[in-house]
C-alpha positions as CSV (number, residue, x, y, z in Angstrom):
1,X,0.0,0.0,0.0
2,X,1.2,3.4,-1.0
3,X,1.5,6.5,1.2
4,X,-0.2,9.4,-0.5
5,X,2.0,12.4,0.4
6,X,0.0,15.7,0.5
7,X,2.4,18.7,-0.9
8,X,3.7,21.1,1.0
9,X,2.4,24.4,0.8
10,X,5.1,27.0,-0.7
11,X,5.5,29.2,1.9
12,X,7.9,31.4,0.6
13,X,5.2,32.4,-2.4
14,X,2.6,33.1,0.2
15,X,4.9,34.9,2.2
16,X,5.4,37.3,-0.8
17,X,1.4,37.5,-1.3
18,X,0.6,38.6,1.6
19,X,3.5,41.3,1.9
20,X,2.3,42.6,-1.5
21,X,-1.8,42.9,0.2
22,X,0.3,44.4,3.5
23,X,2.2,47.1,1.6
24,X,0.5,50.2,2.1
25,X,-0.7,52.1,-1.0
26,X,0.1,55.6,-1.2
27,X,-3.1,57.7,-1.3
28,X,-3.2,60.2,-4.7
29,X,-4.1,63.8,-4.0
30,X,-7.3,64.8,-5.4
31,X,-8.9,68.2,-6.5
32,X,-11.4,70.0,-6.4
33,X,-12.5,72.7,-8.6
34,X,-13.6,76.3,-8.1
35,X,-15.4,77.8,-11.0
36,X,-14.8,81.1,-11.9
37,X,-17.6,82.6,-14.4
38,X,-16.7,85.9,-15.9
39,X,-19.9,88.5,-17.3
40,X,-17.3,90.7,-18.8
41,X,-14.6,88.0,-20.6
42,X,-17.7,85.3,-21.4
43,X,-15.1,82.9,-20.2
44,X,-14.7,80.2,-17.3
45,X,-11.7,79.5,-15.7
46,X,-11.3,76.3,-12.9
47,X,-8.9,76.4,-10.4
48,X,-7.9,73.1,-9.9
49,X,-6.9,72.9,-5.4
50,X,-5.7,70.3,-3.8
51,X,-8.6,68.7,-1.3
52,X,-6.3,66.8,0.7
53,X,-5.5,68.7,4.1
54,X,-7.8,71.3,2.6
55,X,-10.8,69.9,3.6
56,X,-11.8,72.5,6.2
57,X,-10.8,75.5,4.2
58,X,-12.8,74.3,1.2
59,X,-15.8,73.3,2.9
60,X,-15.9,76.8,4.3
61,X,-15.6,78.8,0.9
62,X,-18.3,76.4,-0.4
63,X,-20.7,77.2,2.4
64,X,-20.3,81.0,1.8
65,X,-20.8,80.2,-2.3
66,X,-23.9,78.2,-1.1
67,X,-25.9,81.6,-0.1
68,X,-25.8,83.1,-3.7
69,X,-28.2,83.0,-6.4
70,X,-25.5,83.5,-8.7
71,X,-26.1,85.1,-12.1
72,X,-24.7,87.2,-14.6
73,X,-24.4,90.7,-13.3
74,X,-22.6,93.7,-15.3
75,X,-18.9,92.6,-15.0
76,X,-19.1,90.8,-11.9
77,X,-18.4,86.9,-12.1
78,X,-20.1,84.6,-10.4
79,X,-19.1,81.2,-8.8
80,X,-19.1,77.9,-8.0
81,X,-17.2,75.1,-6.4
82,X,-17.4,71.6,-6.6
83,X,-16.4,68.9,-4.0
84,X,-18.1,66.0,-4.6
85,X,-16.9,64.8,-7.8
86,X,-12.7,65.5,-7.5
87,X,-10.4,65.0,-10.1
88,X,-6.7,63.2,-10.1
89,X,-3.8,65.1,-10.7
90,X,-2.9,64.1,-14.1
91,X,-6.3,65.6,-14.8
92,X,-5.8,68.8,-13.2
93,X,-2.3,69.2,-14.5
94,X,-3.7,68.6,-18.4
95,X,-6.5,70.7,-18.2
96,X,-3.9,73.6,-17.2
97,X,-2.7,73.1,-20.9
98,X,-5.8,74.0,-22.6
99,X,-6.1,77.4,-24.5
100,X,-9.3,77.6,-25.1
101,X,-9.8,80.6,-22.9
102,X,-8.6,84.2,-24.4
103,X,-8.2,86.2,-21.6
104,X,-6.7,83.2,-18.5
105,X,-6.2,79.3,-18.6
106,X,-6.7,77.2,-15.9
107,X,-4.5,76.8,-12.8
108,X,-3.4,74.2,-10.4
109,X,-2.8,74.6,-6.9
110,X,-0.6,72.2,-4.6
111,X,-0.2,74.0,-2.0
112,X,-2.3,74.8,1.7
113,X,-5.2,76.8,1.6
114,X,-6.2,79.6,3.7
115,X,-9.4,80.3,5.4
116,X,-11.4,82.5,2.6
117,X,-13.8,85.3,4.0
118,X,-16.4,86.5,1.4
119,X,-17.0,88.9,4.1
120,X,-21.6,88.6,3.4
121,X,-23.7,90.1,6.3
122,X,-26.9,89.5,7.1
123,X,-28.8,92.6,5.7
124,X,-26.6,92.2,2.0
125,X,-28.8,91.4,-0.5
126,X,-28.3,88.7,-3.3
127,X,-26.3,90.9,-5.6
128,X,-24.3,92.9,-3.0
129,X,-23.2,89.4,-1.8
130,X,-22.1,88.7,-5.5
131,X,-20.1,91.7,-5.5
132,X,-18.5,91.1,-2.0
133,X,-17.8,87.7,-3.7
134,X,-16.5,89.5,-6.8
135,X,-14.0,91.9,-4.9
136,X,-12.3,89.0,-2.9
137,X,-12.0,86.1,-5.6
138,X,-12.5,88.1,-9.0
139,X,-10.3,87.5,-11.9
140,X,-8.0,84.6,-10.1
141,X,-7.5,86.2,-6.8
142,X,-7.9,83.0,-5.3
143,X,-4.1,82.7,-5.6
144,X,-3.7,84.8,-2.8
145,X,-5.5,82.0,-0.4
146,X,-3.7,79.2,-2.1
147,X,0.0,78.5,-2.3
148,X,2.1,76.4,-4.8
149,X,0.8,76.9,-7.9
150,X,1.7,74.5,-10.8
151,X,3.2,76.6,-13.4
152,X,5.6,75.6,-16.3
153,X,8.2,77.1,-17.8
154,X,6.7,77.0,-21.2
155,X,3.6,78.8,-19.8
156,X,5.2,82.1,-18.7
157,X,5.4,84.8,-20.9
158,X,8.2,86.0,-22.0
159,X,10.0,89.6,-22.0
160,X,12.8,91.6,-23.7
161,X,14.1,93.1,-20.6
162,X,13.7,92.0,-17.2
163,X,13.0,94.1,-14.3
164,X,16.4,93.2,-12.9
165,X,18.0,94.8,-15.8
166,X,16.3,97.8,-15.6
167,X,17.2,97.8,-11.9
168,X,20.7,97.4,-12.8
169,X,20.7,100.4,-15.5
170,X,18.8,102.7,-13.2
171,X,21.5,101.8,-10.5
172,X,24.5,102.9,-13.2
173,X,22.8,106.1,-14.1
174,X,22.3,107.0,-10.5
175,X,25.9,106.2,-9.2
176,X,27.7,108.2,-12.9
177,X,25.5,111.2,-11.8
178,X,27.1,111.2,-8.6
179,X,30.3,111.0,-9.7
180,X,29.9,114.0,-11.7
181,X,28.8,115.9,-9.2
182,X,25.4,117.0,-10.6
183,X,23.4,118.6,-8.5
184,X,19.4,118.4,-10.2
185,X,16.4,118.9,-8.2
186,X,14.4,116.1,-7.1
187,X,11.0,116.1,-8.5
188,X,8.2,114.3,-6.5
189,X,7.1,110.9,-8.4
190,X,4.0,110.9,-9.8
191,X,1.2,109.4,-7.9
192,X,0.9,105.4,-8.9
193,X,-2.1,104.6,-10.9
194,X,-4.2,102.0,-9.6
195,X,-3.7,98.1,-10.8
196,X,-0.9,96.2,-11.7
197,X,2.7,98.6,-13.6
198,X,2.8,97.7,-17.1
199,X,6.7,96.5,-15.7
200,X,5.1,93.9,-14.1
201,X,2.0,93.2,-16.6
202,X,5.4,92.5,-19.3
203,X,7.2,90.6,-17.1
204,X,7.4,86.6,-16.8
205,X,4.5,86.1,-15.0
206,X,1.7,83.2,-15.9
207,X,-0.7,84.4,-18.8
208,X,-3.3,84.7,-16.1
209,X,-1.6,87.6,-14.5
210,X,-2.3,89.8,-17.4
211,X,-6.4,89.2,-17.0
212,X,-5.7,91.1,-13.8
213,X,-5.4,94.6,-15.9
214,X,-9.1,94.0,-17.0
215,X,-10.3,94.0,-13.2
216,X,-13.6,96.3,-12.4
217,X,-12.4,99.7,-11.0
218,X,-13.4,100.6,-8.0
């Protein structure tokens, strides 16, 4: 009679299995996207932030966007955030690339948010809200609440001269006056107009800076 010999489980494969169910999995950021709806431009522009550790901040802003009735109003913008349905990174990144949009593309943010006060009291009405909304968010100033924007290289504008080399070339003038011994009158500088210096507007920022000259006077 012949002994049936059960085989021996390979340990060393289940071994492997079950560190490969044990390794953790590294979580992927997600986004959420804020809406930004412009009367004036006819355009939308999403700003892709990131909804992991910005949970609190998020839910807050949405809240406040929550007690609108948004519509269009003159050249106000009106807005809307959306935190149910987030997107990957990949996603966020690629729809930064887009230039569908003449006047600002979409941005991605990586960074911590800040707390966002729309600053709404109780006796504003519906479209006095939409402008307190206007004067804190309008035309991407939700880059002042967010940090670590996603920009490329290839998405900056570029300039002739920088602002350092002017800096420079003021600097030489100044110091060959002195050593000529000039003495000219100091005129007072005129008063600076309000928004951004065309130096700046020329400069190598991201193409959505430049929608910043376009902002509503106040």
């Amino acid at each position: 009679m012949t002994d049936i010999q059960t085989p021996k489980p390979d340990t060393d494969n289940n071994s492997e299995n079950s560190e490969r169910h044990e390794s953790p999995v590294r979580k992927e950021s997600k986004y959420a996207i804020l809406m930004e709806t412009s009367g004036e431009e006819c355009e939308s522009w999403y700003s892709f932030i990131r909804y992991n550790g910005n949970e609190k901040a998020l839910r807050h802003l949405d809240r406040q966007v929550q007690q609108v009735d948004w519509h269009v109003l003159d050249d106000l913008s009106t807005f809307d955030l959306e935190l149910e349905y987030l997107v990957s990174a990949q996603t966020a990144k690629e729809m930064t690339k887009l230039d569908l949009n003449h006047t600002s593309h979409h941005r991605k943010f990586d960074g911590e948010m800040k707390r966002v006060d729309l600053k709404f009291k109780k006796k504003d009405s519906n479209d006095k809200k939409m402008t307190r909304a206007f004067d804190v968010l309008g035309y991407g100033q939700i880059e002042d609440f967010v940090s670590d924007e996603d920009v490329d290289n290839e998405d900056l504008t570029e300039n002739e001269e920088s602002e350092d080399e002017k800096k420079e070339e003021s600097s030489e003038e100044d110091g060959s006056d002195e050593e000529d011994g000039s003495e000219e009158e100091k005129e007072e500088p005129p008063k600076r107009k309000k928004g951004i210096p065309p130096a700046l507007l020329a400069s190598n920022l991201p193409r959505h800076a430049k929608a910043k000259q376009h902002r509503r006077k106040k």
